[in-house]
N, C-alpha and C positions, 0 to 999 in steps of 0.2 A: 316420137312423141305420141303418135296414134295408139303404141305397144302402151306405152305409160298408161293414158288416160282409160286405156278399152280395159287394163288391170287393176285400175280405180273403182272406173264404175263398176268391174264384176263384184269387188268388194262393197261397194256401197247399194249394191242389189241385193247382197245375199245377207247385208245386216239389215237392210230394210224390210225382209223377207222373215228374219227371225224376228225384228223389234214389232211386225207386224202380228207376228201370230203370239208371241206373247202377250201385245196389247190385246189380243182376243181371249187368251187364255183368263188374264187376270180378273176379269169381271165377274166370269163364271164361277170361281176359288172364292168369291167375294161370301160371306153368308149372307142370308136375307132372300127374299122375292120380294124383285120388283112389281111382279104385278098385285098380290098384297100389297102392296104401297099404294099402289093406283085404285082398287077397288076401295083401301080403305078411306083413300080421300075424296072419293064420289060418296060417300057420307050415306051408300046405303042400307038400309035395315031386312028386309025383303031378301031371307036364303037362297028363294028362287032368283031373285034378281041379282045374287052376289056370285051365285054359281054362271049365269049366265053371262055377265061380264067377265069375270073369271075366265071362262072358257073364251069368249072374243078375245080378251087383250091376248092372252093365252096363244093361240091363233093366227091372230093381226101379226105378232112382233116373230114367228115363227120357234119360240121357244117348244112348241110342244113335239118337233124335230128331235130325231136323234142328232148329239153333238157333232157328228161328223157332216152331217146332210148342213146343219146351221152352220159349221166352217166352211163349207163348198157354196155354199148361198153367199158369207159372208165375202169371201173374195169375189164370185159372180157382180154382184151391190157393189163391191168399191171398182174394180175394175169399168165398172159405168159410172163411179162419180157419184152412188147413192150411198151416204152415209147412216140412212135410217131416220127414221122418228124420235124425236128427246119423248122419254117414257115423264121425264119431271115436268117439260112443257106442252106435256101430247095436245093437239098433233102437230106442233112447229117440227119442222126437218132441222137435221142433229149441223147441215150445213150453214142455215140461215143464223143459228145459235150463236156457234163458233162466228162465224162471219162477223158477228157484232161484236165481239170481245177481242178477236185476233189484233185490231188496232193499236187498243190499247197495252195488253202486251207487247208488241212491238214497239211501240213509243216509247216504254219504259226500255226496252233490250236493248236494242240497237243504239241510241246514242248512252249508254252506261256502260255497254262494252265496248266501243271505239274508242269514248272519251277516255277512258280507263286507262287505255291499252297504250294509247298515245302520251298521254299527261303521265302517267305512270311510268313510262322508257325515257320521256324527257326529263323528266323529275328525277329518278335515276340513274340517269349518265349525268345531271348537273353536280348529284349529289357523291358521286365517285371522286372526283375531282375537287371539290370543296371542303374541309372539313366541317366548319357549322353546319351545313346541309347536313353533311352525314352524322351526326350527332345529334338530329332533329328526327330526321327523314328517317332512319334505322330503325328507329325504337316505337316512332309513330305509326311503322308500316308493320313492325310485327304484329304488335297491337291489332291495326283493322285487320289483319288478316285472318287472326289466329280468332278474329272474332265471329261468329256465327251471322249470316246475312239475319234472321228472323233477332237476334239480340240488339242489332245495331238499331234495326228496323223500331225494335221498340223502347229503346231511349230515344230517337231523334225524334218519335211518336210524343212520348213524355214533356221531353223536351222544349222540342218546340210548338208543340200543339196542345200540350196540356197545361205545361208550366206558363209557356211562352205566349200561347193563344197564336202566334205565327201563322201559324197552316190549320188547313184541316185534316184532321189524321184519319177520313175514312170517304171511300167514293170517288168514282172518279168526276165529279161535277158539282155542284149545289142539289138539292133534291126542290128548288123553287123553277129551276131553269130548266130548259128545253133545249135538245142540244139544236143549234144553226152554228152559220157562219158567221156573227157577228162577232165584233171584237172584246165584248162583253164576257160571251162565252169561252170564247179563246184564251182568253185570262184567267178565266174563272177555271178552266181546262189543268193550263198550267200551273195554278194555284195550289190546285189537288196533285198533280203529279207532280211536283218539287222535292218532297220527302221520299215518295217512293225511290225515285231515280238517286238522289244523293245517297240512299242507304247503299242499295247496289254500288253507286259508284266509289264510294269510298272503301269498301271489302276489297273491290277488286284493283284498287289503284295502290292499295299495299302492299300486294301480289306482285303486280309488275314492276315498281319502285325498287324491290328487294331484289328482283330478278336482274334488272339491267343494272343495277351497282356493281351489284357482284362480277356481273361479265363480262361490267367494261373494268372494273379491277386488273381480272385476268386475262382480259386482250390487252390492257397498256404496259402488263408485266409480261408479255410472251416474247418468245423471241425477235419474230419478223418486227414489234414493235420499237424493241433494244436497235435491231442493228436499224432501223429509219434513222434513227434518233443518233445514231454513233455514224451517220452518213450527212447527219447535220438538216434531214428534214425536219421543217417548221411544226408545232407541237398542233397545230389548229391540223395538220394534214394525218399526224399520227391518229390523234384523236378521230378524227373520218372514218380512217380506215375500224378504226377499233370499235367505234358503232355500227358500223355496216357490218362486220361480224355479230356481232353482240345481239342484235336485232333478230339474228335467223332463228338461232332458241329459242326467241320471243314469241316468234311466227307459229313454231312448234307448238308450242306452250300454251297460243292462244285455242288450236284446233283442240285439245288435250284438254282445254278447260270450259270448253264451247256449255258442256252439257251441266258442267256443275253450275253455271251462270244462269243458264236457263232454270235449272231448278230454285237456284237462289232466288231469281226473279218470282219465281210461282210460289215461293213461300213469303217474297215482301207482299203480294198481293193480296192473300189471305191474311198478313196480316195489317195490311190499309184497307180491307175490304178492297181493293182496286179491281173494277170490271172487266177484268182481265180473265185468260185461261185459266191462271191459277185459283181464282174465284171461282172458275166452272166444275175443274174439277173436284172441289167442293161440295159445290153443289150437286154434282154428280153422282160423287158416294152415299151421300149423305142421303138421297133420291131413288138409290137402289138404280141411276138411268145407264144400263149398260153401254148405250147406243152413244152417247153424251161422252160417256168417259173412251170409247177406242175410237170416236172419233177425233176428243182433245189429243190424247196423245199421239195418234198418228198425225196431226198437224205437227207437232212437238220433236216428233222424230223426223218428219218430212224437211222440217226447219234446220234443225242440227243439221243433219248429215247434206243437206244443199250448201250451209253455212261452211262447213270441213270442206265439201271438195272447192268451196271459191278462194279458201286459204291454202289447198294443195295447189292452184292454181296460179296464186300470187308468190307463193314460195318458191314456184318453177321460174315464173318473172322476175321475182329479186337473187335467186340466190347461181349465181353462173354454174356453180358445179352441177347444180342438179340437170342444168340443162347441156352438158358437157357428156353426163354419164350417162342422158337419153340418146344424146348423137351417136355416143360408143354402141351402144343396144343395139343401134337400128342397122351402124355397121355391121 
């Protein structure tokens, strides 16, 4: 087991390693100067004074570095935890930024990918066995699936917040309210995050719906299944077993899909405005803030690839053989 996980993490080091220095690369390829952007919104007139900022911001952010001396700095800074100065919020640190938006993407992530993932296996396997199910469920889950997260996102926007007045289709709070702990707030919380999360959740609950029909189909027609069944076990025990298979794909499936979810999410967000990552990094390009955007995404990749190994993790708990074939290794 120690051989398994130590061949994990060398893997999950050396893409953390590439997704890191390409999140460094990317800003630079970007067109535009940022610090242009910064002088122009200090609104001043005075050559000598534009030059002279100019050269501080210049300076201050270490851009006037060769790109090699600023990649060696760059790792130095993250390996102590400093992620820089946001150039769009100078001078908030690019940690404090992220730090208040990270919630909110997680509140939409984390329960639209579980709930998905589980409503979607159970919905599923009912609908394998059922026909009206599957003549409902089939055609329903193509559908969200084949449907783009930002399209869903904006009829249910239309929908129920334009047509319907329902929701509010942007923000994640009132702009009259201050966030606390009251119950007031907390509603008013969830109010705004209702649509974002059902977009997500219904893309991805088409996904898995389609996924466990199909697999408990062909676990209930396999053989081990026939001969249960020609030995006279009860159909409730057949069926067990054929989900406990059927599920491990699923497991696969979820790690394989971790990162399309997450980007789905960052695109419902720009399009609920929702104060989330995917709002940052928005605002981040849009801001010319180098510092802003490699620190969202290395949260983003941080995320991922911790999310993959807690599902390499549960895959080794649910599924016997993997942990069969570590016992054989280690002989």
């Amino acid at each position: 087991m120690r051989r398994y996980f130590g061949r994990k993490l060398l893997i999950y080091g050396l893409t953390f390693f590439v997704a890191v220095t390409v999140n460094w690369m990317i800003p630079r390829f970007m067109p535009g100067d940022p610090v242009a952007s910064m002088v122009a919104r200090a609104n001043v007139t005075k050559p000598e004074a534009v030059e002279a900022m100019r050269a501080y911001y210049t300076s201050l952010f270490g851009l006037d570095q060769p790109l090699w001396q600023q990649y060696v700095n760059f790792w130095g800074a993250l390996l102590r935890g400093d992620f820089g100065v946001s150039i769009w919020l100078f001078p908030t640190p690019v940690s404090d930024v992220i730090t208040q938006a990270v919630p909110y993407t997680l509140a939409l992530i984390v329960p639209s990918v579980l709930l998905s993932w589980v409503v979607g296996n159970q919905f599923g396997a009912y609908a394998a066995r059922r026909k009206l199910l599957d003549n409902t469920v089939l055609p329903v889950g193509y559908v969200l699936t084949a449907m783009p997260y930002m399209w869903l996102a904006v009829l249910l926007a239309w929908a129920f917040g334009v047509i319907l007045g329902w929701f509010p289709v942007a923000g994640g709070y009132s702009f009259s309210m201050r966030p606390n702990w009251s119950m007031t707030f907390v509603l008013d919380l969830l109010h705004h995050w209702a649509l974002p999360f059902l977009s997500l959740f219904l893309v991805a609950l088409g996904g898995w719906a389609i996924g466990m029909r199909n697999m408990i189909i062909y676990e209930l027609e396999s053989d081990y299944s026939n001969y249960l069944s020609a030995l006279g076990a009860p159909s409730r025990l057949i069926r067990r077993y054929a989900f406990r298979n059927a599920v491990l794909p699923q497991i696969t499936g979820l790690a394989l899909q971790l990162g399309v979810l997450v980007a789905g999410a960052l695109v419902t967000e720009i399009v609920f405005a929702y104060p989330g990552l995917g709002s940052l990094i928005l605002k981040a390009i849009q801001n010319k803030d180098f510092f802003l955007l490699q620190g969202t995404f290395l949260f983003i990749v941080l995320g991922v690839l911790i999310a993959n190994f807690i599902i390499d993790i549960v895959y080794v708990v649910v599924d016997p053989r993997t942990r069969a074939g570590m016992a054989g290794a280690q002989a």
